[in-house]
C-alpha positions in Angstrom: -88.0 -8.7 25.5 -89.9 -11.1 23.2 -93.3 -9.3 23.6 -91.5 -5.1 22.9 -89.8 -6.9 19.5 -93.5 -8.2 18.6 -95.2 -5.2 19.5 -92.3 -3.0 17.2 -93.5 -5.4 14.6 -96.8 -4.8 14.9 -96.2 -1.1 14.9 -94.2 -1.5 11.7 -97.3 -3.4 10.0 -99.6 -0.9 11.1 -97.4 2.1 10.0 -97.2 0.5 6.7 -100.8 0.0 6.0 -101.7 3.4 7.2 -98.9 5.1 4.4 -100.3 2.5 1.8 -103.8 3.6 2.2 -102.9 7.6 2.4 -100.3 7.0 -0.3 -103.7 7.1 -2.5 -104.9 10.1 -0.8 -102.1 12.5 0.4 -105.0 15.0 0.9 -106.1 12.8 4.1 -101.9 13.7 5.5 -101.5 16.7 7.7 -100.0 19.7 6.0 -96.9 18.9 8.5 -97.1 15.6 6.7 -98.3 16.1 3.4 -95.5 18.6 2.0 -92.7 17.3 2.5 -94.2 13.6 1.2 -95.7 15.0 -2.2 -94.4 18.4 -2.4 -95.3 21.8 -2.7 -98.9 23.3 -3.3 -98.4 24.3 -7.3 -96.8 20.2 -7.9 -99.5 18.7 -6.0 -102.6 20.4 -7.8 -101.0 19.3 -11.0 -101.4 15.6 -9.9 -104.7 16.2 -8.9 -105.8 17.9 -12.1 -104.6 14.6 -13.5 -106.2 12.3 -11.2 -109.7 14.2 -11.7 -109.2 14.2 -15.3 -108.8 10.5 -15.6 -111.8 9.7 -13.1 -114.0 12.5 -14.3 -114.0 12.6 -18.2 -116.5 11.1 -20.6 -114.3 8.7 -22.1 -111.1 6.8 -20.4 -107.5 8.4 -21.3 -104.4 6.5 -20.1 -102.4 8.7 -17.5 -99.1 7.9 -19.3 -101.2 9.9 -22.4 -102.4 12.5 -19.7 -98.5 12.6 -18.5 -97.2 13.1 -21.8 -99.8 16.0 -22.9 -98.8 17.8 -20.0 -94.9 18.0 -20.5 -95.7 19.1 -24.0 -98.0 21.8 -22.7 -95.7 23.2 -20.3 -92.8 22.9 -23.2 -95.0 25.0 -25.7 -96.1 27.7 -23.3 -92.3 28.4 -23.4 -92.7 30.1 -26.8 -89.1 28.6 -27.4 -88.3 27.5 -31.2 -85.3 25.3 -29.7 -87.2 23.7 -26.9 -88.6 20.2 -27.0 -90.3 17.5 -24.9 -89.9 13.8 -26.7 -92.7 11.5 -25.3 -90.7 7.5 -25.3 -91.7 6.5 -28.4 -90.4 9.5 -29.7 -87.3 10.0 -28.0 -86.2 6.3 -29.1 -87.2 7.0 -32.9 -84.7 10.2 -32.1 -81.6 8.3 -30.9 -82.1 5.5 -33.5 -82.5 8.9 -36.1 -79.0 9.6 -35.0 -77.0 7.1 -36.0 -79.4 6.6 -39.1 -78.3 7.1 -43.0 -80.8 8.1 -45.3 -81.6 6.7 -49.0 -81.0 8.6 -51.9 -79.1 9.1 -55.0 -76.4 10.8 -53.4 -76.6 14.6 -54.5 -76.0 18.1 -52.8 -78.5 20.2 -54.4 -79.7 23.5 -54.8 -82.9 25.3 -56.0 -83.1 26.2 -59.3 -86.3 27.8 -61.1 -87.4 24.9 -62.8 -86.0 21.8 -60.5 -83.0 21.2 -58.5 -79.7 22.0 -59.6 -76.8 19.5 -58.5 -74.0 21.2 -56.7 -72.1 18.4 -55.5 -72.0 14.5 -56.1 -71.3 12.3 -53.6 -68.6 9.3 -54.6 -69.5 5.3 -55.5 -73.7 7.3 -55.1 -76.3 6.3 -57.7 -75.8 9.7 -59.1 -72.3 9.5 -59.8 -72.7 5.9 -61.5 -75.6 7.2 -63.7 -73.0 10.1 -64.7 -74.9 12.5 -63.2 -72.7 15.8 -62.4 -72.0 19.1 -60.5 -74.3 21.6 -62.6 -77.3 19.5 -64.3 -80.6 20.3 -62.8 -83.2 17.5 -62.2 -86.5 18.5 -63.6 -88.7 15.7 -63.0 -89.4 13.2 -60.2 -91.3 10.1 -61.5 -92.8 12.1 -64.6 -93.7 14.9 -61.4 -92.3 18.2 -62.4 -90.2 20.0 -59.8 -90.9 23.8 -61.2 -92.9 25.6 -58.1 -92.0 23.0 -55.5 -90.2 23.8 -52.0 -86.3 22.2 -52.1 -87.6 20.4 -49.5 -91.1 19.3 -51.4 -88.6 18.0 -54.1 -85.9 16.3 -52.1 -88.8 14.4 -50.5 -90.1 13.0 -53.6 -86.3 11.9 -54.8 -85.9 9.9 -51.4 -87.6 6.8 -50.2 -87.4 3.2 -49.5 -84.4 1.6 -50.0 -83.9 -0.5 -53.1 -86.8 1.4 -54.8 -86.4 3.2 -57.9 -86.4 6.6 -58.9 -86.8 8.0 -62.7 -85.5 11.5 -62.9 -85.1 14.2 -65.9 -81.8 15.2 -66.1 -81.0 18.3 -68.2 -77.3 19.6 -69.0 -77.0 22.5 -70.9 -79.6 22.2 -73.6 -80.2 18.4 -73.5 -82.7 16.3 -70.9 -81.9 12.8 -70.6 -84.4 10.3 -68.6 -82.6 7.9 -66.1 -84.0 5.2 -64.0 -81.6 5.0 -60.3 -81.9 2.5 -57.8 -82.2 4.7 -54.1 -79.7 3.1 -51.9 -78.0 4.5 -48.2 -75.9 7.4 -48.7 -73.3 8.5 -46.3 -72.5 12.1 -46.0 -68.7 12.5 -45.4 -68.7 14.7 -42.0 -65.7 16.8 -43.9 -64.2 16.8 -47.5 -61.6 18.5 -49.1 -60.4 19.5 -52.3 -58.2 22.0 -54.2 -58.7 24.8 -56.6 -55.7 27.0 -58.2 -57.4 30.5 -58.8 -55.1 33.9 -60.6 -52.0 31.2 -60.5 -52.7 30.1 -57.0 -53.6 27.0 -55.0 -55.8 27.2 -52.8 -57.5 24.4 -50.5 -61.3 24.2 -49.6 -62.3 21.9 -46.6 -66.3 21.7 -46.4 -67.5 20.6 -42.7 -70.9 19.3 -42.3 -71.8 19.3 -38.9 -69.8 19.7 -35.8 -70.4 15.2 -34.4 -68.1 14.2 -31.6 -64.8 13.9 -33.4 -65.0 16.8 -36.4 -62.2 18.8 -35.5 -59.8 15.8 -36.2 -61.1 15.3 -39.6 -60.7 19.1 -40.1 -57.4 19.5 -39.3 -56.4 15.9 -41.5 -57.8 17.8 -44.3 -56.3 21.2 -43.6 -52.4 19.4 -43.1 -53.3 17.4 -46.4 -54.7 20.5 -48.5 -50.8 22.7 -47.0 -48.7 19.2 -47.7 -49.9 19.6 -51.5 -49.2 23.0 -51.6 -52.8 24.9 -50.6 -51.0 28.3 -50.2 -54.9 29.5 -48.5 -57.9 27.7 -47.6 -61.4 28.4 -47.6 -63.8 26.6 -44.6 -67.0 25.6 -46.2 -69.8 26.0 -42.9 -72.6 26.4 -45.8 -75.6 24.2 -44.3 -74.1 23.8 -41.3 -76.8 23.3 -38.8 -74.0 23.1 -35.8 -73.6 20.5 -33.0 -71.1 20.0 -29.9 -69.7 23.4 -28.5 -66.7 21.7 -27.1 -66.2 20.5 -31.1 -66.3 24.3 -32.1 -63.8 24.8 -29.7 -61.5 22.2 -30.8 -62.2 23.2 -34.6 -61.7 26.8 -34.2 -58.3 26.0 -32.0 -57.3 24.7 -36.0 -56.8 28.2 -37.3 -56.2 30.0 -33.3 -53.5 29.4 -31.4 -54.9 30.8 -28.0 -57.2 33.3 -27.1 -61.3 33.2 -26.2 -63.4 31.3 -28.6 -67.1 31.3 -26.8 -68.3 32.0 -23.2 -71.8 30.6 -22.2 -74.1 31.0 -19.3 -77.0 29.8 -17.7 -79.1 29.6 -14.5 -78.4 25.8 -14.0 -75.0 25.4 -15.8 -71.9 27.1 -14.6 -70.5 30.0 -16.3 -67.3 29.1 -18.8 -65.2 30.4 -21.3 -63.6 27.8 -23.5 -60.4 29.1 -25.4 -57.9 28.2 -28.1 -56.6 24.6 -27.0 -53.4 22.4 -28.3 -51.0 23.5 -30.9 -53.1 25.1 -34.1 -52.5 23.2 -37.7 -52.9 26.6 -40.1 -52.2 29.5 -37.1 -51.0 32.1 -40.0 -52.4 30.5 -43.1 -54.9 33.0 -45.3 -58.1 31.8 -43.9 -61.8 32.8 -45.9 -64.6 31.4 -44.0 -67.7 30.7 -46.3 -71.6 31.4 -44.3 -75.4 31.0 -45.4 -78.3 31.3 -44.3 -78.0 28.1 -42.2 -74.8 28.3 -41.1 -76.0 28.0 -37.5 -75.1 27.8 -33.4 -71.8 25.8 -33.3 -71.0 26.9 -37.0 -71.9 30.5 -35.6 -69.7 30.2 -33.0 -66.5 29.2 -34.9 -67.5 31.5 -37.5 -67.9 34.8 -35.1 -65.1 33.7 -33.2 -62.7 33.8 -36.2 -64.3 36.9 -37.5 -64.1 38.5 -34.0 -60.1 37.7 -33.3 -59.6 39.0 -37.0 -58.3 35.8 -37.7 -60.5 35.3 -40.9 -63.0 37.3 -43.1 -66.3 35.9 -43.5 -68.2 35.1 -46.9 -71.6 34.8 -47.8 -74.8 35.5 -46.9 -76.4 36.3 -43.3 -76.0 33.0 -40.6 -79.1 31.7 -38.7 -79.0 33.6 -35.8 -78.6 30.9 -32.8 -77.4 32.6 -29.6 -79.0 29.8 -27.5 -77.7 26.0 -26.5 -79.7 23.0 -25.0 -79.4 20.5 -23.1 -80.9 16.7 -23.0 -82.4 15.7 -20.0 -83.4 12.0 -19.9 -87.3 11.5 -17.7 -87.9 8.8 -16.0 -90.6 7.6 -18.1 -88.3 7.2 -21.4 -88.6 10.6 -22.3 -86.7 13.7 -22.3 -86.3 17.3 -22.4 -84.4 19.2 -25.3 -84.9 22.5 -23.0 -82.8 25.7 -23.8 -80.4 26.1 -20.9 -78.3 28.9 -21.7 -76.6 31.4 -24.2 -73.4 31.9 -25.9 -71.0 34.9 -25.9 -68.5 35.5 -28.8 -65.0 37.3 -28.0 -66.4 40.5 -28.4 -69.7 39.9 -26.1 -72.1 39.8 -28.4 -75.3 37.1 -28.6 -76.2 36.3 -32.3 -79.8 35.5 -30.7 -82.5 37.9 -30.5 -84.6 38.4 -28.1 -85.4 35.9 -25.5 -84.6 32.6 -27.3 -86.4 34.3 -30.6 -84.1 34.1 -34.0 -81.6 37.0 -34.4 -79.8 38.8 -36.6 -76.5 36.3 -37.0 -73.5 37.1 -38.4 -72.6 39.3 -41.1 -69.9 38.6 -43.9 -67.8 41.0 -44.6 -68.1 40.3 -48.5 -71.4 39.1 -49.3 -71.9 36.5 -51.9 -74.6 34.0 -52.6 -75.8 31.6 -55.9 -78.1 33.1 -58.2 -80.6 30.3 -58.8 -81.6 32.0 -62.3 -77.8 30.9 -63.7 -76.5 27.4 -64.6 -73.3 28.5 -62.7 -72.5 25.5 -60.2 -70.8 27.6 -56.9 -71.0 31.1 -57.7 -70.4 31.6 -53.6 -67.5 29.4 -53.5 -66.1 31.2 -56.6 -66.2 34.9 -54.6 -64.8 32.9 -51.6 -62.0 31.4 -53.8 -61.4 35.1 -55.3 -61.6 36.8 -51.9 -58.9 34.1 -50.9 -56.7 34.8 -53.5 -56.1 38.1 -52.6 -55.0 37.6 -49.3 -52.6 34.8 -50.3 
């Protein structure tokens, strides 16, 4: 008895140290062996390539570095715009990037020939304490004219560090005035409402900035606070919106719907669905005008179309990105992740805003088109068609 439980021992040790040493070297296994243990033919020549790479070349490269270049090959051969690999580092800069606020002075703006014109100021900001309001245009940047710079090129030089100053030229009407503000973190309310009375008639306008866990609540506080006071119409700001959680365009659109399709999606790895009008709706019946841009896009497409599609509101503005495509986050063992496309949305009446493949398509359309002429001092021309397109309906 003693000696068959040493010799099972022994066996055990000698089993062990034969897998250690042809762990190293799965091409020493039998195929019978060898499959199964480090998989098929296509996943095991990719290890190799890495493991002749690292002995072979002139100079040493670590194989987390070898590791890393290779997801991020594989990721760009997809041609996909939406797709992305994020190595650790930069998949932890990402998630603290989420919860982050930025520094600023605490403007919306909008390009203007010569600068930035302001189009919204954002309460208790810099801005608003150094009086500066909807309509001005900053010309200057620390003495760096803004004429023939991007937005973006611009907006960069007014943020920073925060704490630093910033000396800007502000011009309203005919008069520039220098001011010196202090950058601080700005907070960009997720939705904000207000009211406008246009031809006799008030009218509520509820801007939503992205669709975060959470958004449709806000939007349908502000939609029963803008009817309480009276709003006999409301506008839905989704200018800018770059999108966010399908289930929170469901929820949002289930606001103004009170049952019906909203968006189907499918994909190879994720089951097919159709989510649909949910709960009891907060403005079922109310005159609805739903406000687009250019980067209105994905979840903001969705809600938009949807609306549009079940006649439920007319759309105004300009042409919407054109995202027909959702991803998904897939966390890698090595700290990293995929942002890899994994399917496509389908608005009530079939279509995909996407074109082809994962490519940009042609987005949605508004039905009265209407967009800020950057050569006027005019603060919301596109709001103002939105407010008269509302006014007729109400």
């Amino acid at each position: 008895m003693i000696r068959r439980v040493l010799a099972s021992l022994v066996l055990v040790l000698v089993v062990l140290c034969a897998g250690i040493a042809l762990g190293g070297h799965p091409d020493r296994l039998p195929a019978f062996l060898r499959n199964p243990l480090v998989g098929d033919k296509d996943t095991r020549v990719i290890g190799e390539a890495l493991d002749q790479i690292q002995a072979t070349y002139y100079r040493p490269i670590p194989k987390k570095d070898l590791a890393n270049d290779s997801i991020q090959g594989m990721v760009s051969a997809l041609k996909d715009r939406f797709s992305n690999y994020f190595s650790p580092q930069e998949y932890a800069r990402f998630k603290e990037q989420q919860n982050a606020q930025f520094a600023g002075i605490g403007v919306q703006v909008a390009k203007a020939p010569d600068g930035l014109r302001v189009v919204e100021v954002y309460d208790d900001s810099p801005a608003s304490r150094a009086k500066v309001h909807p309509g001005d245009v900053l010309t200057e940047v620390d003495g760096t004219p803004l004429k023939g710079r991007t937005s973006d090129q611009s907006v960069a030089l007014i943020q920073g560090k925060i704490g630093s100053d910033v000396k800007l030229a502000v011009r309203h009407g005919g008069q520039t005035r220098r001011v010196t503000l202090t950058r601080a973190t700005i907070s960009v309310p997720v939705v904000a409402s207000k009211d406008k009375t246009v031809a006799g008639k008030k009218l509520g306008v509820v801007k939503l900035a992205q669709f975060s866990s959470g958004a449709h609540a806000e939007v349908a506080a502000a939609v029963r606070k803008e009817l309480k006071a009276g709003a006999k119409g409301i506008v839905f700001d989704l200018r800018g919106n770059p999108g966010g959680l399908v289930t929170e365009a469901q929820l949002v659109a289930s606001v103004f719907l009170p049952d019906g399709k909203i968006v189907t999606t499918r994909g190879r790895s994720v089951p097919s669905r159709t989510l649909s009008a949910t709960g009891d709706p907060v403005a079922p019946k109310t005159p609805l005008v739903v406000l687009v841009d250019r980067n209105s896009a994905s979840a903001a497409e969705i809600v938009s179309g949807a609306l549009q599609d079940r006649k439920r509101a007319l759309l105004v503005g300009t042409r919407t990105f054109g995202k027909g495509v959702f991803q998904e986050v897939i966390d890698l063992s090595n700290g990293g992740a995929l942002d890899i496309t994994a399917g496509q949305y389908f608005l009530p009446s079939g279509r995909n805003l996407g074109g082809k493949g994962t490519s940009t398509g042609s987005g949605l359309t508004p039905n009265v088109a209407a967009a800020d002429d950057p050569k006027t001092l005019k603060v919301d021309e596109a709001l103002d068609r939105a407010l008269a397109v509302l006014a007729q309906r109400s």
